[in-house]
PyMOL Python script that loads the backbone (N, CA, C, O; Angstrom):
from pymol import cmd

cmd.read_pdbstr("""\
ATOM      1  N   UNK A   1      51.197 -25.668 -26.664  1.00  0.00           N
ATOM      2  CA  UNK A   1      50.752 -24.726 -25.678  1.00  0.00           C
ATOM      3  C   UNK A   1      50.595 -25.471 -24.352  1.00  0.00           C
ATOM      4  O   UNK A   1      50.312 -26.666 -24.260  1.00  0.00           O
ATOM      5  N   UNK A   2      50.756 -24.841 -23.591  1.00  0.00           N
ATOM      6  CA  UNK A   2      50.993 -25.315 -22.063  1.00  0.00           C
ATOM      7  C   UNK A   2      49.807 -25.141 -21.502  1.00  0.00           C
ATOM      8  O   UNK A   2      49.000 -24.384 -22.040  1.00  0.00           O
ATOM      9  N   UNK A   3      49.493 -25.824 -20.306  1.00  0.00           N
ATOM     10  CA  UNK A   3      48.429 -25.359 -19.619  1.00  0.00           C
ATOM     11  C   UNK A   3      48.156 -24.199 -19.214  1.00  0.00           C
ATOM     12  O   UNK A   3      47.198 -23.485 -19.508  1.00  0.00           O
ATOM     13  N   UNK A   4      49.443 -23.921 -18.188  1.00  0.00           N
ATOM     14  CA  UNK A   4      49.418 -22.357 -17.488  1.00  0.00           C
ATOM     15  C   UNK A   4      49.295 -21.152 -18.740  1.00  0.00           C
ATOM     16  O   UNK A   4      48.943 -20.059 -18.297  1.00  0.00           O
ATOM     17  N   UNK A   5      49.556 -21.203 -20.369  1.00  0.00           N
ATOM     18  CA  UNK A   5      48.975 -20.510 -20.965  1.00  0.00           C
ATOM     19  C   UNK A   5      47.626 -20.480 -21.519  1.00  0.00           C
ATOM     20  O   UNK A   5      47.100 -19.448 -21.936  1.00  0.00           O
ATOM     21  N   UNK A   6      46.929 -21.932 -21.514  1.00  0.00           N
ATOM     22  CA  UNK A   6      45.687 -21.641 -21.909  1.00  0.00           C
ATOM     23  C   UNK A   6      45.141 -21.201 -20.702  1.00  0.00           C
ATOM     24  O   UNK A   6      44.981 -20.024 -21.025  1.00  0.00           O
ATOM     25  N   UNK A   7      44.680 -21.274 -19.395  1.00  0.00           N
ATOM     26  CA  UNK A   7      44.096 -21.117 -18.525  1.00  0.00           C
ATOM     27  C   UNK A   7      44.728 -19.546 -17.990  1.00  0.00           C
ATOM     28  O   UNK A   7      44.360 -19.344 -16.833  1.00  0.00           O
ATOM     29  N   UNK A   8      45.605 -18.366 -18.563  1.00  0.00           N
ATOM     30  CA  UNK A   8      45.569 -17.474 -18.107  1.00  0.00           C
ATOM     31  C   UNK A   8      44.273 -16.821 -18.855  1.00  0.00           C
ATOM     32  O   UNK A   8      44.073 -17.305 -19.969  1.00  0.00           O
ATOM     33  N   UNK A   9      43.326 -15.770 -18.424  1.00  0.00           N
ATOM     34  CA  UNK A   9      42.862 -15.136 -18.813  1.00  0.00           C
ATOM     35  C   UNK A   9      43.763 -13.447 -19.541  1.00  0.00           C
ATOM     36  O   UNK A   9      44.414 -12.538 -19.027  1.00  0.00           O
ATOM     37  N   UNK A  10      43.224 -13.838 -21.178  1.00  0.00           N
ATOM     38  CA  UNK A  10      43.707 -12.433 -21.689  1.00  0.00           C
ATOM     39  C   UNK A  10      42.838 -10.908 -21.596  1.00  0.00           C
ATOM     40  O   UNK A  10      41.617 -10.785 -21.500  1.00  0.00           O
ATOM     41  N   UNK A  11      43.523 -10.178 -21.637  1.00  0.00           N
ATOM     42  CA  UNK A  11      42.284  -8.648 -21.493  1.00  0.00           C
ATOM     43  C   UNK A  11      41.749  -8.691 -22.494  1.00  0.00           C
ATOM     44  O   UNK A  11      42.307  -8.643 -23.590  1.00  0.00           O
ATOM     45  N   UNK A  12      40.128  -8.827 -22.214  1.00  0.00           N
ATOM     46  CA  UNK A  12      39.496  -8.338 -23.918  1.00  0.00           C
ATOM     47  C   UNK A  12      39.967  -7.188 -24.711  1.00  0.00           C
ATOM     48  O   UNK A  12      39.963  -7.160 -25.942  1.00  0.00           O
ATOM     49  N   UNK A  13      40.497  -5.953 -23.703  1.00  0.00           N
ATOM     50  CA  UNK A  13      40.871  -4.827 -24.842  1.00  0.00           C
ATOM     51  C   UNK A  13      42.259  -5.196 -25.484  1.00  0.00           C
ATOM     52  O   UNK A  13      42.763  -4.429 -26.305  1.00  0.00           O
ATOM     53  N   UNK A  14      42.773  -6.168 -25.176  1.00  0.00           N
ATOM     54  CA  UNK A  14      44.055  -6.177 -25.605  1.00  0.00           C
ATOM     55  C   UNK A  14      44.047  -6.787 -26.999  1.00  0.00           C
ATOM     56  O   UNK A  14      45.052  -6.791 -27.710  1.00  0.00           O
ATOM     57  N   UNK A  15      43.006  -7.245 -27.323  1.00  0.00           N
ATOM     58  CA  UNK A  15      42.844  -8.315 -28.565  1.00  0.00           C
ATOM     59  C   UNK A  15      41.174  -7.312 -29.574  1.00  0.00           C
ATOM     60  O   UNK A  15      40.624  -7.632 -30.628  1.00  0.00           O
ATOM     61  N   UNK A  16      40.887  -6.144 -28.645  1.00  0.00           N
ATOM     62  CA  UNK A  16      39.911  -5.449 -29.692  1.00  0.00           C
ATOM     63  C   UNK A  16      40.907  -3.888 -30.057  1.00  0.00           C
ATOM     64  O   UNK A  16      41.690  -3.202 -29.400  1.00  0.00           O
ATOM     65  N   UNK A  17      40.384  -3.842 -31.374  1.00  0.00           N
ATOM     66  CA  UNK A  17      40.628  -2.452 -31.923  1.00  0.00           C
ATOM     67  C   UNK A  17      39.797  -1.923 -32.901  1.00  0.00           C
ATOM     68  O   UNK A  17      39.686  -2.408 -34.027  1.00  0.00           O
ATOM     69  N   UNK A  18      39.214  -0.946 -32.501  1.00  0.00           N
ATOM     70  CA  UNK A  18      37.756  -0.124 -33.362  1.00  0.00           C
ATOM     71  C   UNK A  18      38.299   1.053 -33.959  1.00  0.00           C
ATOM     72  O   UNK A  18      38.705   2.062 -33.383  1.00  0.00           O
ATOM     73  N   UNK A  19      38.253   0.758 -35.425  1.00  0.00           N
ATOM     74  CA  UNK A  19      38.293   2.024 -36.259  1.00  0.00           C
ATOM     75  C   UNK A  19      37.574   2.696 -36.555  1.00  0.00           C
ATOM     76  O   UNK A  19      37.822   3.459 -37.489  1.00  0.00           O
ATOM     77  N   UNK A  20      36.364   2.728 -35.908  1.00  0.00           N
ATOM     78  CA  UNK A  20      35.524   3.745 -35.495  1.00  0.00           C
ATOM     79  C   UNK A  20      36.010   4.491 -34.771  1.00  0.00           C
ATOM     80  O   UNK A  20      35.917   5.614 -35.265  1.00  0.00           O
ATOM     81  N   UNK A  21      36.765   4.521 -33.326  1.00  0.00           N
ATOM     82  CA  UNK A  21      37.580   5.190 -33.002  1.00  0.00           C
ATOM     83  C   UNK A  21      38.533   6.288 -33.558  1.00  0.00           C
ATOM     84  O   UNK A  21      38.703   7.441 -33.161  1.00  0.00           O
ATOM     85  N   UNK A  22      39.136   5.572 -34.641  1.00  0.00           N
ATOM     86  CA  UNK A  22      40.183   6.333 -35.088  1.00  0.00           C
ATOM     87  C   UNK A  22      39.928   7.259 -36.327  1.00  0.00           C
ATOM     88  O   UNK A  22      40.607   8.261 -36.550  1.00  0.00           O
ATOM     89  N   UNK A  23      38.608   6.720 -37.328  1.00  0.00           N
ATOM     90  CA  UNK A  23      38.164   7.215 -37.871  1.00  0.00           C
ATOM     91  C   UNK A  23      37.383   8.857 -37.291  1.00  0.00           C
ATOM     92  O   UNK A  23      37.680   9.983 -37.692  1.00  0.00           O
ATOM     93  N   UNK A  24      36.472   8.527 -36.385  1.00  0.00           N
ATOM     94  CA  UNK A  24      35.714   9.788 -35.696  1.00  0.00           C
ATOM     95  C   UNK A  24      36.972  10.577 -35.304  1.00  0.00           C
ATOM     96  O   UNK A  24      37.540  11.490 -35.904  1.00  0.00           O
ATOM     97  N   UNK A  25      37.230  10.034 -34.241  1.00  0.00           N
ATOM     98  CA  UNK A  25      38.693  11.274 -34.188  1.00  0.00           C
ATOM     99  C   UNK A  25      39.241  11.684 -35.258  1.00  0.00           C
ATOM    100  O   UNK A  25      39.258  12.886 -34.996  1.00  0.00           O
ATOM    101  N   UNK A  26      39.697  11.599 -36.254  1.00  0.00           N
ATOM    102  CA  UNK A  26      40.204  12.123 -37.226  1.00  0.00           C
ATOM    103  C   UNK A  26      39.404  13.335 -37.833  1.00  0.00           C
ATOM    104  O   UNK A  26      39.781  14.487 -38.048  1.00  0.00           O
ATOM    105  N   UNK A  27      38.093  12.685 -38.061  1.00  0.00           N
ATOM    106  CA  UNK A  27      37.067  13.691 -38.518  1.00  0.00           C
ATOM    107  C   UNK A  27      36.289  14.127 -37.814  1.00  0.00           C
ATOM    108  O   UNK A  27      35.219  14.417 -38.349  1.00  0.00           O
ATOM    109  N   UNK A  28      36.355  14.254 -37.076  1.00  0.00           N
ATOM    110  CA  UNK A  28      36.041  15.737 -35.861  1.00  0.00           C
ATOM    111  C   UNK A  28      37.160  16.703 -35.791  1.00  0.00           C
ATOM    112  O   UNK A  28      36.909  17.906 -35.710  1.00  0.00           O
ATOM    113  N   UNK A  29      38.040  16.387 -35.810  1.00  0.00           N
ATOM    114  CA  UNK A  29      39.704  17.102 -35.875  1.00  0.00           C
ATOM    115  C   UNK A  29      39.702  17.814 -36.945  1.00  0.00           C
ATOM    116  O   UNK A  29      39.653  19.031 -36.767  1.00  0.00           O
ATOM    117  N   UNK A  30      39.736  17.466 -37.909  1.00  0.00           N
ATOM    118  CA  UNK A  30      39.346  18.149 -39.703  1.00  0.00           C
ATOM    119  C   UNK A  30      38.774  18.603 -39.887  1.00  0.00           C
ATOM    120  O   UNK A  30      38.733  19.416 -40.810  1.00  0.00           O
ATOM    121  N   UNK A  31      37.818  18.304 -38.962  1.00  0.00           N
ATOM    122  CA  UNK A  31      36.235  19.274 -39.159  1.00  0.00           C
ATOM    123  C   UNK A  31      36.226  20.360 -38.695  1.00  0.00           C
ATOM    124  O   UNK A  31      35.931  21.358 -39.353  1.00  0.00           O
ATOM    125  N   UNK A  32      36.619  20.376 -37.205  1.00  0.00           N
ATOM    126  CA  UNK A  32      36.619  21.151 -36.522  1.00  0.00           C
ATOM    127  C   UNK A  32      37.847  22.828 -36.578  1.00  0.00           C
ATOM    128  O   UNK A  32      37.849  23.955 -36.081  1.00  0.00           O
ATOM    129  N   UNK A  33      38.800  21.925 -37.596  1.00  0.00           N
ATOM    130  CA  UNK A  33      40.049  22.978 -38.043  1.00  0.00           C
ATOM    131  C   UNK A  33      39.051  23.861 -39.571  1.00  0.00           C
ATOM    132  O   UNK A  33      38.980  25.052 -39.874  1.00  0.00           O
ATOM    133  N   UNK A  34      38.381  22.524 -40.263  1.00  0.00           N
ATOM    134  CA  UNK A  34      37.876  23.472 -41.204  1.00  0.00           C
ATOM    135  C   UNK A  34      36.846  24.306 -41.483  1.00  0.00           C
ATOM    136  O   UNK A  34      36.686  25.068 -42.436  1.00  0.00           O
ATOM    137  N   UNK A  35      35.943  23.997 -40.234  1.00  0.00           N
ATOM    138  CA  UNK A  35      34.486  24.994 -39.482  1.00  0.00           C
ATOM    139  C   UNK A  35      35.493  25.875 -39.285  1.00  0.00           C
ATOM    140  O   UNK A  35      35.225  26.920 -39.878  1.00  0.00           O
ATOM    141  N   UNK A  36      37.095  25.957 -38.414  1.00  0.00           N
ATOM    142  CA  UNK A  36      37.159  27.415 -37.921  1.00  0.00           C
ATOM    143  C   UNK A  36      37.232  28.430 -39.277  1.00  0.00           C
ATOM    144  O   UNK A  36      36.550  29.405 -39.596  1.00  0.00           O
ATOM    145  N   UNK A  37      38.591  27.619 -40.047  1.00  0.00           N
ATOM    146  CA  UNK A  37      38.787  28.019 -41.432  1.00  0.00           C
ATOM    147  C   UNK A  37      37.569  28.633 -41.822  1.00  0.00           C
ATOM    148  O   UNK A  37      37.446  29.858 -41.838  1.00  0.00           O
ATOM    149  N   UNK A  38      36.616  27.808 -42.153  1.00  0.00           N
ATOM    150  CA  UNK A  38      35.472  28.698 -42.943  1.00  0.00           C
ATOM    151  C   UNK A  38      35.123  29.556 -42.534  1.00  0.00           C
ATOM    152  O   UNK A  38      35.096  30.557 -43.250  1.00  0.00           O
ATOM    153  N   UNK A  39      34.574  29.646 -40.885  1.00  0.00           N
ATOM    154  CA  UNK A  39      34.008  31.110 -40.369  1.00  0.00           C
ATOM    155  C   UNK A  39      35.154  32.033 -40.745  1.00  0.00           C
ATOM    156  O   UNK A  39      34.766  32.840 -41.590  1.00  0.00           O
ATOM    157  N   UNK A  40      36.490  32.206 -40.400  1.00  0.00           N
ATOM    158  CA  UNK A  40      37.543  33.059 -40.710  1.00  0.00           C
ATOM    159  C   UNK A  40      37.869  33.536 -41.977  1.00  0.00           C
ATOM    160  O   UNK A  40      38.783  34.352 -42.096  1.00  0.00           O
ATOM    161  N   UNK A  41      36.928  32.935 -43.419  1.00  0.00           N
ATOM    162  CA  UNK A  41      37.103  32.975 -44.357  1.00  0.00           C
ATOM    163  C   UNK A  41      36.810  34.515 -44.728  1.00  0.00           C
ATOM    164  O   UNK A  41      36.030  35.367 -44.302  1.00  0.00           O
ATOM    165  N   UNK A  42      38.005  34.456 -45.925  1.00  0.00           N
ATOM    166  CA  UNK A  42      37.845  36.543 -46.474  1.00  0.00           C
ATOM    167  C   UNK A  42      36.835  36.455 -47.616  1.00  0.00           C
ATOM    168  O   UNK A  42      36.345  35.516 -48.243  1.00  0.00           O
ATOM    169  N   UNK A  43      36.704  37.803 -47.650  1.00  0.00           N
ATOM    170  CA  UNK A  43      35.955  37.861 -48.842  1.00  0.00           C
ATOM    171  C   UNK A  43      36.751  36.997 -50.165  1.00  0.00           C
ATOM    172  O   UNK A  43      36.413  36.053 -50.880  1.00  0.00           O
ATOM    173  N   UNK A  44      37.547  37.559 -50.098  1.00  0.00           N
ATOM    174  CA  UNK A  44      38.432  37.026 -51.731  1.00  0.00           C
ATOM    175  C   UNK A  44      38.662  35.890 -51.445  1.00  0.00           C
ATOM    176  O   UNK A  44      38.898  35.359 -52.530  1.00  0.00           O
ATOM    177  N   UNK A  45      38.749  35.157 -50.681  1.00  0.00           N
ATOM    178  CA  UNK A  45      38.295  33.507 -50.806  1.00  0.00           C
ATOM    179  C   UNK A  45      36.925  32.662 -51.188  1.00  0.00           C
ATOM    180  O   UNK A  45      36.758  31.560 -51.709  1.00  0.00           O
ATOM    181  N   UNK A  46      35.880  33.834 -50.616  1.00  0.00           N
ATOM    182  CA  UNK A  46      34.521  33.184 -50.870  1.00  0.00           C
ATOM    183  C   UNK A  46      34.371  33.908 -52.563  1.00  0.00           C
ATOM    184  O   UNK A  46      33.520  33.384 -53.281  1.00  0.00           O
ATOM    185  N   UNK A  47      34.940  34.720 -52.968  1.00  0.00           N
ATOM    186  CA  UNK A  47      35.265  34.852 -54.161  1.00  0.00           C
ATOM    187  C   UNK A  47      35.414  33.988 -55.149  1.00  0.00           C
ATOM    188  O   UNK A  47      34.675  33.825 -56.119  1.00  0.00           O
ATOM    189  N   UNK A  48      36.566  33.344 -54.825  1.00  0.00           N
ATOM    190  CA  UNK A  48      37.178  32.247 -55.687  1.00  0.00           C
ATOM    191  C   UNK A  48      35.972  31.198 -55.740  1.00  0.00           C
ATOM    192  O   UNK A  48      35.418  30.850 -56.783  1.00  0.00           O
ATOM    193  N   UNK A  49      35.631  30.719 -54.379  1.00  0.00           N
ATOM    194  CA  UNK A  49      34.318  29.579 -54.368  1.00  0.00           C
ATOM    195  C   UNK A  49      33.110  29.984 -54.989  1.00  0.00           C
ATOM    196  O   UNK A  49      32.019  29.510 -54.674  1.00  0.00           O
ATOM    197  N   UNK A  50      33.283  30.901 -55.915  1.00  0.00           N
ATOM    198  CA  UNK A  50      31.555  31.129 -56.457  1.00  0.00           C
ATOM    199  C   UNK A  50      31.010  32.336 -55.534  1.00  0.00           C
ATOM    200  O   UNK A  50      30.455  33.352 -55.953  1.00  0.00           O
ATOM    201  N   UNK A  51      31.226  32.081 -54.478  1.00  0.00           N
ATOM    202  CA  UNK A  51      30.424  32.432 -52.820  1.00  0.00           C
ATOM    203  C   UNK A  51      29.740  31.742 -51.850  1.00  0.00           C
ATOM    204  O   UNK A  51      28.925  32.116 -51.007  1.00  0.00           O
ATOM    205  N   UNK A  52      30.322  30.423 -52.175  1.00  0.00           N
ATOM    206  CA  UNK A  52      29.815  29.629 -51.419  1.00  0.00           C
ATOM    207  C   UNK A  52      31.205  29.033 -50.416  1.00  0.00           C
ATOM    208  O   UNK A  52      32.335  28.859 -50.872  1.00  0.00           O
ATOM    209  N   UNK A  53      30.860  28.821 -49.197  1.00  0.00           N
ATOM    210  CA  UNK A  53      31.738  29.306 -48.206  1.00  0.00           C
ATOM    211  C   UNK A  53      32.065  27.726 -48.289  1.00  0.00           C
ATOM    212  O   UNK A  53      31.323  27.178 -47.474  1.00  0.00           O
ATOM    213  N   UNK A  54      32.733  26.939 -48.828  1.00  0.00           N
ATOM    214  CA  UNK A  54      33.145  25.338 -48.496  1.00  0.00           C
ATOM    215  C   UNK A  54      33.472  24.628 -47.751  1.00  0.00           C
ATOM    216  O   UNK A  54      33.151  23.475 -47.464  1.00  0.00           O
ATOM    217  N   UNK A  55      34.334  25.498 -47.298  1.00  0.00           N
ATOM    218  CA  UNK A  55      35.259  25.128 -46.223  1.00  0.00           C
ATOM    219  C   UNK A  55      34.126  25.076 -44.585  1.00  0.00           C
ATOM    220  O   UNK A  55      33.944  24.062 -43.911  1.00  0.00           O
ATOM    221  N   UNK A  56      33.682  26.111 -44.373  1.00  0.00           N
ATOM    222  CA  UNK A  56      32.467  25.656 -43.512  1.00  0.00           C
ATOM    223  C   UNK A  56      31.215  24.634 -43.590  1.00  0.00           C
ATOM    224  O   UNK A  56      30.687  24.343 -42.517  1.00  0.00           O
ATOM    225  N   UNK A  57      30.672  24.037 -44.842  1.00  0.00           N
ATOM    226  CA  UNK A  57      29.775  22.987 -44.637  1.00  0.00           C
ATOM    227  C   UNK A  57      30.659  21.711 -44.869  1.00  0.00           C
ATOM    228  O   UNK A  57      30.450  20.648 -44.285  1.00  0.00           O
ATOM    229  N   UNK A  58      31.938  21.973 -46.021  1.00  0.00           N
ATOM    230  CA  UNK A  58      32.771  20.681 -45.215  1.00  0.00           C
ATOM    231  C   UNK A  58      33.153  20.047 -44.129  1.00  0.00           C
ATOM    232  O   UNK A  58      33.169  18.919 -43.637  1.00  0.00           O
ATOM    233  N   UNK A  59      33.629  21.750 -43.788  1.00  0.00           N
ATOM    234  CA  UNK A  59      34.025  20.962 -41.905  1.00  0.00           C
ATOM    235  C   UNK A  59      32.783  20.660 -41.222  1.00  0.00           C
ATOM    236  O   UNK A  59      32.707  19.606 -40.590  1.00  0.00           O
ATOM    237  N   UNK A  60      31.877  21.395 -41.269  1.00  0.00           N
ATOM    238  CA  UNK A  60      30.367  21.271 -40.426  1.00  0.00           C
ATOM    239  C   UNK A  60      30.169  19.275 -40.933  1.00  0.00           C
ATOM    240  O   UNK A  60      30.231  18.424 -40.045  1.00  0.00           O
ATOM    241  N   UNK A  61      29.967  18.921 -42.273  1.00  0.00           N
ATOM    242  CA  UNK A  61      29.776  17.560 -42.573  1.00  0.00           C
ATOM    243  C   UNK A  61      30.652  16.609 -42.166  1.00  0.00           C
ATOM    244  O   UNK A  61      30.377  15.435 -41.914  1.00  0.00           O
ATOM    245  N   UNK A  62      31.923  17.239 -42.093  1.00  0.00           N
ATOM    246  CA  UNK A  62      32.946  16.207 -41.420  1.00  0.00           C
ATOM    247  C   UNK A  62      32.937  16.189 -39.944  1.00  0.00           C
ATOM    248  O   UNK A  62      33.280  15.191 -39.309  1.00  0.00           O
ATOM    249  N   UNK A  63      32.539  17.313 -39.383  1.00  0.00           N
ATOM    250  CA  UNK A  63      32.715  17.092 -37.724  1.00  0.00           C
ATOM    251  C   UNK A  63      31.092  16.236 -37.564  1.00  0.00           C
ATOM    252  O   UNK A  63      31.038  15.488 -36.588  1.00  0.00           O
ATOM    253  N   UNK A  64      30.044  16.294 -38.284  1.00  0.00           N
ATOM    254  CA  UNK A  64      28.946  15.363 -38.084  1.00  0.00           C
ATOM    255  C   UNK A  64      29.267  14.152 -37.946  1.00  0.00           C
ATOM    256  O   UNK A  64      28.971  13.384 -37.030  1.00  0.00           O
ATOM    257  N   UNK A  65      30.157  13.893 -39.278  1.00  0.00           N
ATOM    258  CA  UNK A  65      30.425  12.570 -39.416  1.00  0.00           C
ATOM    259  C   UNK A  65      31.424  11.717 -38.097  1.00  0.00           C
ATOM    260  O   UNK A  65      31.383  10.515 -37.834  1.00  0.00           O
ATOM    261  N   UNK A  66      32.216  12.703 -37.475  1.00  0.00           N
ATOM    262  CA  UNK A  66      33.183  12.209 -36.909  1.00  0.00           C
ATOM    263  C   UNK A  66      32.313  12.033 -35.485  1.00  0.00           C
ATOM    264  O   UNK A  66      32.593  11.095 -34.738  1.00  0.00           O
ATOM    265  N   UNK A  67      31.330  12.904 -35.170  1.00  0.00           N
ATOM    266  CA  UNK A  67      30.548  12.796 -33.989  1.00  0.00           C
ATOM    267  C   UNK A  67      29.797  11.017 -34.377  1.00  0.00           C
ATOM    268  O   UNK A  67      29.731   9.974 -33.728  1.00  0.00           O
ATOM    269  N   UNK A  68      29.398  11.390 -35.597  1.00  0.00           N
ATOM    270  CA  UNK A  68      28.121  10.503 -35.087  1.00  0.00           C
ATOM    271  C   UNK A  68      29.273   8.961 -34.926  1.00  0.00           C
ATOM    272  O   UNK A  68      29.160   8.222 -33.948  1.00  0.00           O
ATOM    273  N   UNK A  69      30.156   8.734 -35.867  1.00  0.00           N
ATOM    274  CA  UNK A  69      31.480   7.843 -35.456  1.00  0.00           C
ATOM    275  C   UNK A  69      31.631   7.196 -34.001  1.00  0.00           C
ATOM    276  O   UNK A  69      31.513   6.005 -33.712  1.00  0.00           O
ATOM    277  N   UNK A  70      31.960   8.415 -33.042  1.00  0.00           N
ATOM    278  CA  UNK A  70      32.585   8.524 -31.877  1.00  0.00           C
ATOM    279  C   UNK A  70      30.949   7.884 -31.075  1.00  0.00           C
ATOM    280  O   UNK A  70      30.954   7.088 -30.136  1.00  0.00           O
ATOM    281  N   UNK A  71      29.830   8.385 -31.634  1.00  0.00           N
ATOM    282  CA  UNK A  71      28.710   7.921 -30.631  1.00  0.00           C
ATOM    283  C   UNK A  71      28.590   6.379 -31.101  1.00  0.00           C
ATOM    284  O   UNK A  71      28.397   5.572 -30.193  1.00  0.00           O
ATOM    285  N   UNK A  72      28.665   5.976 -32.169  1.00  0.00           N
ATOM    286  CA  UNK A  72      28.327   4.989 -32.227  1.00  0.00           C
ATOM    287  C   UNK A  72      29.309   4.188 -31.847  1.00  0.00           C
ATOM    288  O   UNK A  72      28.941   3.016 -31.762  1.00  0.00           O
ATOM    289  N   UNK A  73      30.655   4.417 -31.529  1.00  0.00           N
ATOM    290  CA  UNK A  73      31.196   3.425 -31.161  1.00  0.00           C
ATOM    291  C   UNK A  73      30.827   3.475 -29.543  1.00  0.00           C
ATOM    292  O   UNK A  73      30.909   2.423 -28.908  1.00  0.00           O
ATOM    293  N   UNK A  74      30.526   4.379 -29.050  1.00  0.00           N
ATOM    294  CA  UNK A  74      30.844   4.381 -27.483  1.00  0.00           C
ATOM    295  C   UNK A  74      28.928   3.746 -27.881  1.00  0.00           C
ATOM    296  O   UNK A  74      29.138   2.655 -28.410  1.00  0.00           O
ATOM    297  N   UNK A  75      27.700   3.908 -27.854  1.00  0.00           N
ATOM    298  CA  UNK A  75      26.540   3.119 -27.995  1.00  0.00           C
ATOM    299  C   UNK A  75      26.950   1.185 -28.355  1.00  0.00           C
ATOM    300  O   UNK A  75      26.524   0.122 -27.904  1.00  0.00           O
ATOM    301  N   UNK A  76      27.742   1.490 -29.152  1.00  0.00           N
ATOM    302  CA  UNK A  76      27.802  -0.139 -29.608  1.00  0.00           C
ATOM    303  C   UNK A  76      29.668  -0.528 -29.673  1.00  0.00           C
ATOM    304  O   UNK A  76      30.465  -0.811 -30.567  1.00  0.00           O
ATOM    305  N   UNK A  77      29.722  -0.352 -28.298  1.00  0.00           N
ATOM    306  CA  UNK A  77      31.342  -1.146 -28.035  1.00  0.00           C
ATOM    307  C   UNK A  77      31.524  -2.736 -28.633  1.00  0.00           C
ATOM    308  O   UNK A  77      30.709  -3.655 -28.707  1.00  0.00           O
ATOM    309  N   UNK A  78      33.169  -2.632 -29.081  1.00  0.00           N
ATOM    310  CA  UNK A  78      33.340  -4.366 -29.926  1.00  0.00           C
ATOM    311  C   UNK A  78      33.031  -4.791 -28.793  1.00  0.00           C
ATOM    312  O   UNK A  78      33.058  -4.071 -27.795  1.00  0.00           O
ATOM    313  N   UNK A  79      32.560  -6.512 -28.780  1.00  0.00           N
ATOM    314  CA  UNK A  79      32.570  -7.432 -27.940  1.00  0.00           C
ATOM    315  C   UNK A  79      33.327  -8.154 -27.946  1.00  0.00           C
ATOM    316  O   UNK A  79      34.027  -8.054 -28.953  1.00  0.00           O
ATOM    317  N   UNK A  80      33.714  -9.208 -27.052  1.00  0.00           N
ATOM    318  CA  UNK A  80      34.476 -10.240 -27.872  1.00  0.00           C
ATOM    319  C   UNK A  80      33.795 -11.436 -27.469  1.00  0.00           C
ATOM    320  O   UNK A  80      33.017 -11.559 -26.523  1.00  0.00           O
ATOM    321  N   UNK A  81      34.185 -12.333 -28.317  1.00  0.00           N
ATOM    322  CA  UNK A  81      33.187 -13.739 -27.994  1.00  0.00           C
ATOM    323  C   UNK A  81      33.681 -14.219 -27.259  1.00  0.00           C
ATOM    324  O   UNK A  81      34.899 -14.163 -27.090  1.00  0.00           O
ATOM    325  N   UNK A  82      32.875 -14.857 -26.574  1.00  0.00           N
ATOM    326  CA  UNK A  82      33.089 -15.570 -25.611  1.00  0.00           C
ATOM    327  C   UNK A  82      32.632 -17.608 -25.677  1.00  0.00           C
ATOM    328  O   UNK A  82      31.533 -18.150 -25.561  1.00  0.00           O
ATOM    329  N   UNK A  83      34.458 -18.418 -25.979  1.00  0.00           N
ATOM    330  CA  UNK A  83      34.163 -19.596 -26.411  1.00  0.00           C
ATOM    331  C   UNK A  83      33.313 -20.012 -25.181  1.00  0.00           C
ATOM    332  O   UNK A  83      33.273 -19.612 -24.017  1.00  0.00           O
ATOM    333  N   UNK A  84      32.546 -21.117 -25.987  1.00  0.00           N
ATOM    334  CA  UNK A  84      32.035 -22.364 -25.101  1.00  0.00           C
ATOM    335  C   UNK A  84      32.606 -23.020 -24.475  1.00  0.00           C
ATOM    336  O   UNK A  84      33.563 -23.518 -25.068  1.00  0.00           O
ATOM    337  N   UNK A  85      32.447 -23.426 -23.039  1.00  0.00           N
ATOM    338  CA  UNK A  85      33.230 -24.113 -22.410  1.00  0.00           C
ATOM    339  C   UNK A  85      33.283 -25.623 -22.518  1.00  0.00           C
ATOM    340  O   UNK A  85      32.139 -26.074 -22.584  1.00  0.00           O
ATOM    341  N   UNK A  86      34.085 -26.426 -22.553  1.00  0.00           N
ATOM    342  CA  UNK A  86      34.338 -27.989 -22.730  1.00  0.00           C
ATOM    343  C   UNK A  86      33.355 -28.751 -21.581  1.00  0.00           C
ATOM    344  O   UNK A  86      33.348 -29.978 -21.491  1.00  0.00           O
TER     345      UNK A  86
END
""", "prot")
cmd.dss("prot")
cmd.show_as("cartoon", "prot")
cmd.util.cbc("prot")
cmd.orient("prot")
């Protein structure tokens, strides 16, 4: 390695990736398709479920999950370390 490459500075985001990110998005997305699903649900579907509407406290639990995801990554962003200098 050369000098002029150790002494460039790299972008910290270029070297972080949070699957918290990608996780919350996902499940807010799912959630949010299967909250609509459930409210839209027919009778003869809540039929089949016993009468218990699934598809709405699934999505309701999955869009929680995907929120609380998305907050915690934006509350507690990766860091990156930062070496000691010589």
């Amino acid at each position: 390695m050369s000098n002029e490459e150790s002494s460039t500075p790299e972008s910290a985001s270029s070297k972080l990736f949070d699957l918290r990110v990608l996780i919350g998005g996902l499940f807010t997305v799912y959630g949010v398709v299967l909250t609509i699903v459930g409210i839209l649900a027919s009778e003869a579907a809540l039929a089949k479920a016993a009468g218990i509407n699934i598809n709405l406290w699934m999505g309701l639990g999955m869009l929680a999950l995907g929120v609380f995801f998305l907050f915690w990554w934006r509350l507690r962003p990766l860091q990156r370390d930062v070496p000691p200098s010589d």
